[in-house]
DSSP file (Angstrom, degrees, kcal/mol; ACC not computed):
  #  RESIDUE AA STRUCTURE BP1 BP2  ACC     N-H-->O    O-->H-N    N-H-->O    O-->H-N    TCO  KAPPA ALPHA  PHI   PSI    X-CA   Y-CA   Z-CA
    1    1 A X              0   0    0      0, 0.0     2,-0.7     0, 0.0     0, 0.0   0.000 360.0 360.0 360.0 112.9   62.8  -11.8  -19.2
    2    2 A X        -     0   0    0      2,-0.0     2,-0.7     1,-0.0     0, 0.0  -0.772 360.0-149.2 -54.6  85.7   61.1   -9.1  -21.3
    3    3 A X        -     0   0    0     -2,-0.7     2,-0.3    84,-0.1    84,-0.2  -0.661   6.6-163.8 -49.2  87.6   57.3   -9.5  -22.3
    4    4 A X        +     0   0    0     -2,-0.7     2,-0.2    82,-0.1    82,-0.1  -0.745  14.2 179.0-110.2 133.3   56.5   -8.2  -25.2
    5    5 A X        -     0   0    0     80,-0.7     2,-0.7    -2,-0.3    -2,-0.0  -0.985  37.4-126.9 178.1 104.5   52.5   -7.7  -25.8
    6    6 A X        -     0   0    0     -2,-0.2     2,-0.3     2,-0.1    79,-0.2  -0.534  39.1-174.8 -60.6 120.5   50.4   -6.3  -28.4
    7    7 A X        +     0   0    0     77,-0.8    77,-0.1    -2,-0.7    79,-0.1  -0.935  21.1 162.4 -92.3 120.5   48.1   -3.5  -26.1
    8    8 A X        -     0   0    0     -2,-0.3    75,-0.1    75,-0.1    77,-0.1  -0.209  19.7-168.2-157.8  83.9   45.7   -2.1  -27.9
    9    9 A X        -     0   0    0      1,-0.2     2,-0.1    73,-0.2    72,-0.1   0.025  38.4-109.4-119.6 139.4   43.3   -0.6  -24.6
   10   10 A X        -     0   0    0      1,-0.1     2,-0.2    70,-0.1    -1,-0.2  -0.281  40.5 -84.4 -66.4 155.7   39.7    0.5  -26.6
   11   11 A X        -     0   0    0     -2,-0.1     2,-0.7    69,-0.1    69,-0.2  -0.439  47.0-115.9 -66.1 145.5   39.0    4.1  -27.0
   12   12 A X  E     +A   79   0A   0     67,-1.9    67,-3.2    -2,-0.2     2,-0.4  -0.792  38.9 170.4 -90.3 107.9   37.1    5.7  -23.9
   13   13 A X  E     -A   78   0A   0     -2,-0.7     2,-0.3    65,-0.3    65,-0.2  -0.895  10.8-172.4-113.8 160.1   33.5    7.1  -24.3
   14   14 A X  E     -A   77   0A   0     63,-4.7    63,-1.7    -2,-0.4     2,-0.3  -0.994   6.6-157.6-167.2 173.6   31.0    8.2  -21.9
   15   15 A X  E     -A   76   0A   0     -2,-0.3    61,-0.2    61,-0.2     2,-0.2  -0.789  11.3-178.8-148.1 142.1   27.4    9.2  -22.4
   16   16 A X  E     -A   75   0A   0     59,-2.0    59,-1.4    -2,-0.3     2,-0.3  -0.786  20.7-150.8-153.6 126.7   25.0   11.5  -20.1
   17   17 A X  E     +A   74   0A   0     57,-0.3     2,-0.3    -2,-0.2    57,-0.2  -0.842  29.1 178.0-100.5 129.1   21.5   12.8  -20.2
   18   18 A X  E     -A   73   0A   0     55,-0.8    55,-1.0    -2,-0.3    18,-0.1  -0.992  35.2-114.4-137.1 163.6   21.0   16.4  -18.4
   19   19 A X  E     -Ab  72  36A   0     16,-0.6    18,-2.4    -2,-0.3     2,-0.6  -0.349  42.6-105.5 -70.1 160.7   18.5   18.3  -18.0
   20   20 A X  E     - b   0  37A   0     51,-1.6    51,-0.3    16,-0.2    18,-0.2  -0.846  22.2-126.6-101.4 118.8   18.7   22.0  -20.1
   21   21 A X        -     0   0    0     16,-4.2    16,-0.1    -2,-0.6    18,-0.1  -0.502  14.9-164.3 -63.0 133.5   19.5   25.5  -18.5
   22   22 A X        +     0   0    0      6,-0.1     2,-0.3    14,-0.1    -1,-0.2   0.006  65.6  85.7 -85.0  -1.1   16.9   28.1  -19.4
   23   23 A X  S    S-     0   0    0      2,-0.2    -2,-0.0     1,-0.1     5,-0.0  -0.525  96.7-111.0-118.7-148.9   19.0   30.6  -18.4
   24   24 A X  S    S+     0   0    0     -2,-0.3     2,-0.6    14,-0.0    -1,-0.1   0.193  85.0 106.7 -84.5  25.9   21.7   32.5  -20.1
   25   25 A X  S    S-     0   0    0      1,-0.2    -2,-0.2    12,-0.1    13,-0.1  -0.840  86.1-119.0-126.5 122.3   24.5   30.4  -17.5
   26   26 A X  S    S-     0   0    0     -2,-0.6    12,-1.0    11,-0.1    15,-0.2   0.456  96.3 -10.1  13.4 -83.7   26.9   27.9  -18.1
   27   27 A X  B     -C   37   0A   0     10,-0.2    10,-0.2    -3,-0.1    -7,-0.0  -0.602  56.2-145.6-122.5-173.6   24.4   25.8  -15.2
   28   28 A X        -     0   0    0      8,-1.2     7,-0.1    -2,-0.2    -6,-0.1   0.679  20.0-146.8-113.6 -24.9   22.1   25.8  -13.0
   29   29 A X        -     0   0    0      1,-0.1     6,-0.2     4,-0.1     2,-0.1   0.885  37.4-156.0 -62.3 141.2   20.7   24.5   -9.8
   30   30 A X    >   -     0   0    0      4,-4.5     3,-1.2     1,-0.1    -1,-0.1  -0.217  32.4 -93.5-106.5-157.2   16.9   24.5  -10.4
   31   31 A X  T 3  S+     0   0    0      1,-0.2    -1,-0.1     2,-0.1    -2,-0.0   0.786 125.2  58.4 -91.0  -5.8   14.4   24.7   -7.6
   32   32 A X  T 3  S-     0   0    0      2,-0.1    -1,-0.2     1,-0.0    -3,-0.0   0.430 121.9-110.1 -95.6  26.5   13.8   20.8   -7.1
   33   33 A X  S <  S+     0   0    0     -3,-1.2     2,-0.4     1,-0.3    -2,-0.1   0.761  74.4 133.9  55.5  39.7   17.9   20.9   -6.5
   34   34 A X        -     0   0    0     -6,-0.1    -4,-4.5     2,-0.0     2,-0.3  -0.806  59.7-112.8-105.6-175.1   18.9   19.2   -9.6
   35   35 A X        -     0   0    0     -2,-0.4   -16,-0.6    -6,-0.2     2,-0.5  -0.733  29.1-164.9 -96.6 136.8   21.6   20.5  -11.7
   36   36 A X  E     -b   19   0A   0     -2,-0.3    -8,-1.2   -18,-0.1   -16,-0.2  -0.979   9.2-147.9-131.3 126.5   20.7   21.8  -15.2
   37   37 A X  E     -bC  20  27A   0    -18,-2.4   -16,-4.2    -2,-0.5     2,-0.2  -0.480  15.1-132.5 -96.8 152.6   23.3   22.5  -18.3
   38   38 A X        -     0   0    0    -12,-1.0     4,-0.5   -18,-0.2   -16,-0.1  -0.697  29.7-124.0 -80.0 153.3   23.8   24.7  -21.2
   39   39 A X  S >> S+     0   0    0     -2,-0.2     4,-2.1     2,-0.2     3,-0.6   0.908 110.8  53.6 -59.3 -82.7   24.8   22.6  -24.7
   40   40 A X  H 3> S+     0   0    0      1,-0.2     4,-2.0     2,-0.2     5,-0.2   0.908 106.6  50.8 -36.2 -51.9   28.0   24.9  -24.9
   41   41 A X  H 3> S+     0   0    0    -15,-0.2     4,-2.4     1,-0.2    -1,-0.2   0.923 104.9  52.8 -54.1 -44.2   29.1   24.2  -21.7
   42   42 A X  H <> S+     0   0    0     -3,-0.6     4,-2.2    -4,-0.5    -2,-0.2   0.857 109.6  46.2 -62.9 -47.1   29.0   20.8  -21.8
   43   43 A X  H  X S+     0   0    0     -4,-2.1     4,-1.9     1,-0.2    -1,-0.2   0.630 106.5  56.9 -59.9 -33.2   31.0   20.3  -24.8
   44   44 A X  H  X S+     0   0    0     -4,-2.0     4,-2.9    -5,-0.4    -2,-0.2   0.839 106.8  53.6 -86.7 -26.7   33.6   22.6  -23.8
   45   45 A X  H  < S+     0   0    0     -4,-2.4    -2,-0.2    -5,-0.2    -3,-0.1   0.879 111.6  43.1  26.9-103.7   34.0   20.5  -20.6
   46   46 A X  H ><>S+     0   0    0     -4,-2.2     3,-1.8     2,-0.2     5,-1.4   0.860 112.2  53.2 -49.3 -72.6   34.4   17.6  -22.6
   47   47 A X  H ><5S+     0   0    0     -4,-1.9     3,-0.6     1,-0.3     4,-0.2   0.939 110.6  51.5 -29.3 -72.9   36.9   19.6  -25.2
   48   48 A X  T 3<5S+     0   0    0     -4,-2.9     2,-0.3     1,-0.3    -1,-0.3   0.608 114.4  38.5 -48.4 -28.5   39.0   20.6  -22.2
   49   49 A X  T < 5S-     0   0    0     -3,-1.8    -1,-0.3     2,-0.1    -3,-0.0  -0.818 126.5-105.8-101.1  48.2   39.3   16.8  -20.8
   50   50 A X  T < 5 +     0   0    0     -3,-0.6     2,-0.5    -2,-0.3    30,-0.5   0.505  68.1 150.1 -31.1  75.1   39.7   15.8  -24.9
   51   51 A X      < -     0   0    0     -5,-1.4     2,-0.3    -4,-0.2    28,-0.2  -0.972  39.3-146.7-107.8 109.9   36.3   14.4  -25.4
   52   52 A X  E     -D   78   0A   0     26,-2.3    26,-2.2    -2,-0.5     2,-0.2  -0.718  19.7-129.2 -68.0 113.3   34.8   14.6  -28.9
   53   53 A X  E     +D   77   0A   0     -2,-0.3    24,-0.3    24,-0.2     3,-0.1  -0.476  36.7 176.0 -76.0 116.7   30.9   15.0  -28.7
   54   54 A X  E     +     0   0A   0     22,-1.2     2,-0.2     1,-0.5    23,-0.2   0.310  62.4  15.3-124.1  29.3   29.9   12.2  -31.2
   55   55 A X  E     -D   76   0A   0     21,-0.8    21,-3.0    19,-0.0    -1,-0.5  -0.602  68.4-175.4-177.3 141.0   26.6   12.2  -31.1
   56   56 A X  E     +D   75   0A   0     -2,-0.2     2,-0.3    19,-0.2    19,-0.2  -0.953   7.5 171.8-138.2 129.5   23.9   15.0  -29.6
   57   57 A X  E     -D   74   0A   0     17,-1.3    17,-1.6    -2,-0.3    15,-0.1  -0.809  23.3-136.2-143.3 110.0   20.3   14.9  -29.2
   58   58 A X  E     -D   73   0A   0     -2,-0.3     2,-0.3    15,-0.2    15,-0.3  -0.377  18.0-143.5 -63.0 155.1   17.8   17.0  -27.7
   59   59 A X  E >   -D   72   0A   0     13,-3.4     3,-1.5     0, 0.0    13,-0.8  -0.641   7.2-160.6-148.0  87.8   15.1   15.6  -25.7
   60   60 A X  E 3  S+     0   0A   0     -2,-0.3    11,-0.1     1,-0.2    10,-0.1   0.190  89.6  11.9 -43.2 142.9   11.6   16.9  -25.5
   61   61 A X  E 3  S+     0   0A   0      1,-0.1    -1,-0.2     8,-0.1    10,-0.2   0.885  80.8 170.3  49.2  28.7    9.5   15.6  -22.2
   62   62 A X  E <   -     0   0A   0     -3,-1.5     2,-0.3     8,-0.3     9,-0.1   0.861  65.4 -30.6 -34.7 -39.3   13.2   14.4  -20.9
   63   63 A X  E    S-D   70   0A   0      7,-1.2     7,-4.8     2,-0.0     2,-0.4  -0.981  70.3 -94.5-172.5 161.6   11.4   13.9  -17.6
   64   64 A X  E     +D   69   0A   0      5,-0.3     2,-0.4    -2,-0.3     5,-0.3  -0.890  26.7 178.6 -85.2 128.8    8.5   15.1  -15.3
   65   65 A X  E >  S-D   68   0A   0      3,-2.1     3,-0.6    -2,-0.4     2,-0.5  -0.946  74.1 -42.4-132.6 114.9    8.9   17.6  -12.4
   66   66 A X  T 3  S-     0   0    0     -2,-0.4    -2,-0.1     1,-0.2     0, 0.0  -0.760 120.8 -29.7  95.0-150.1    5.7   18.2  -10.9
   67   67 A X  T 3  S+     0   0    0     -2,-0.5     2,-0.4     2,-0.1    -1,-0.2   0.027 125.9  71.3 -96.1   3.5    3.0   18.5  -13.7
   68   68 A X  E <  S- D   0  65A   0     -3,-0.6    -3,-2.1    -7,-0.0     2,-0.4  -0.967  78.2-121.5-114.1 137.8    5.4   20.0  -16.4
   69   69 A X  E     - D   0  64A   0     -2,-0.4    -5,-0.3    -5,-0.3     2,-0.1  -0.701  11.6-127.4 -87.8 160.2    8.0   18.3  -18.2
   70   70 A X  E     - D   0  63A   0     -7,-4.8    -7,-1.2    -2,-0.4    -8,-0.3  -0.456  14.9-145.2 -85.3 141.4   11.7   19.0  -18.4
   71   71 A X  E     +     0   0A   0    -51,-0.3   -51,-1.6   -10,-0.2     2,-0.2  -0.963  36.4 161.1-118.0 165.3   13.1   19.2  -21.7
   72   72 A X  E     -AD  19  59A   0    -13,-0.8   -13,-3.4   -53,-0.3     2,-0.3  -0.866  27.9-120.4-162.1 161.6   16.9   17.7  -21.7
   73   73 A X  E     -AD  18  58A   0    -55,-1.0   -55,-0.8   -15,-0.3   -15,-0.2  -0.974   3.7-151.3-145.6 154.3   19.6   16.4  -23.5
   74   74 A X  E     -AD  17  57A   0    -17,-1.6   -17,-1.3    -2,-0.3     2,-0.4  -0.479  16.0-178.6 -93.8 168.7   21.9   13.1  -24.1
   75   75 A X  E     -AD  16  56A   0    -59,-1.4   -59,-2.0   -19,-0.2     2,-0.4  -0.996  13.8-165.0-138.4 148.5   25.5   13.2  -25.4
   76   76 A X  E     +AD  15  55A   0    -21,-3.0   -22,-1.2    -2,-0.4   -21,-0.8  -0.908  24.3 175.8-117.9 162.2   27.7   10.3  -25.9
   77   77 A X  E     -AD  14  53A   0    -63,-1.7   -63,-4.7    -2,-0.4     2,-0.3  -0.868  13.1-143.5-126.7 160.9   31.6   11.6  -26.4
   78   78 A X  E     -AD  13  52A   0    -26,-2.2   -26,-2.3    -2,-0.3     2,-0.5  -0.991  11.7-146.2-141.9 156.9   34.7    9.9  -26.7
   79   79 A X  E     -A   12   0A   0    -67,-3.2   -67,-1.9    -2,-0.3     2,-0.5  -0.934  20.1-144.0 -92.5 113.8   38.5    9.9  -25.8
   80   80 A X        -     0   0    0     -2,-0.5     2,-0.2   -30,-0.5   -69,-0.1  -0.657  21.5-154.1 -66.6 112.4   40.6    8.7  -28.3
   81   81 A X        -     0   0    0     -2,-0.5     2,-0.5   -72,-0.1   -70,-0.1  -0.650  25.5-107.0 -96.2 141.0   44.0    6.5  -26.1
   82   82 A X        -     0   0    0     -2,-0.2     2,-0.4     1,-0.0   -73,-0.2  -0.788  35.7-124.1 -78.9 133.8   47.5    6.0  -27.7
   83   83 A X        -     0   0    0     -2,-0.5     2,-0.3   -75,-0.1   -75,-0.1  -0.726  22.3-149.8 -93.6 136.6   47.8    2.8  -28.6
   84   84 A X        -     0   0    0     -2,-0.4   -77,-0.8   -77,-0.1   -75,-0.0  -0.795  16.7-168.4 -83.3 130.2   50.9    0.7  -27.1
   85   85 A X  S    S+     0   0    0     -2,-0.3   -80,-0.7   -79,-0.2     2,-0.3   0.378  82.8  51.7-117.7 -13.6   52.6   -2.2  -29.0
   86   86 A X              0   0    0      1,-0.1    -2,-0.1   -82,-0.1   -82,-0.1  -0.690 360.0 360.0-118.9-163.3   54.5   -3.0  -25.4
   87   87 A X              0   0    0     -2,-0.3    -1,-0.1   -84,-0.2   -83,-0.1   0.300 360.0 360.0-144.5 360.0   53.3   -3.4  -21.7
């Protein structure tokens, strides 16, 4: 017996807040041992894995370390799936 089944699996996003490299390199490790990104990096990533940056925000006072704040930013992207009409 064949089962035939409309599939039609939702599109894949995922979403991140990171902190922002100050310096000129792809990342970082900073001295309180997190990781910190370049904008550009992230996005080519993403590109390489085909994930579309659909929304970008920078984010002033992302977080405290210490007595300064961090500044940081979120991205949501998404992967677009072929859709299937069997299973």
């Amino acid at each position: 017996m064949r089962l035939n089944l409309k599939v039609f699996p939702s599109d894949i996003y995922f979403a991140c807040s990171l902190s922002i490299s100050k310096s000129d390199w792809k990342w970082q490790l900073t001295p309180s041992g997190r990781f910190a990104h370049r904008k550009e990096y992230v996005e080519r990533v993403g590109k390489e894995h085909s994930l579309e940056t659909i929304h970008y925000e920078p984010m002033e006072d992302f977080r405290r370390e210490g007595a300064a704040y961090v500044r940081g930013h979120i991205f949501i992207m998404k992967k677009e799936l072929e859709h299937s009409n069997e299973l």
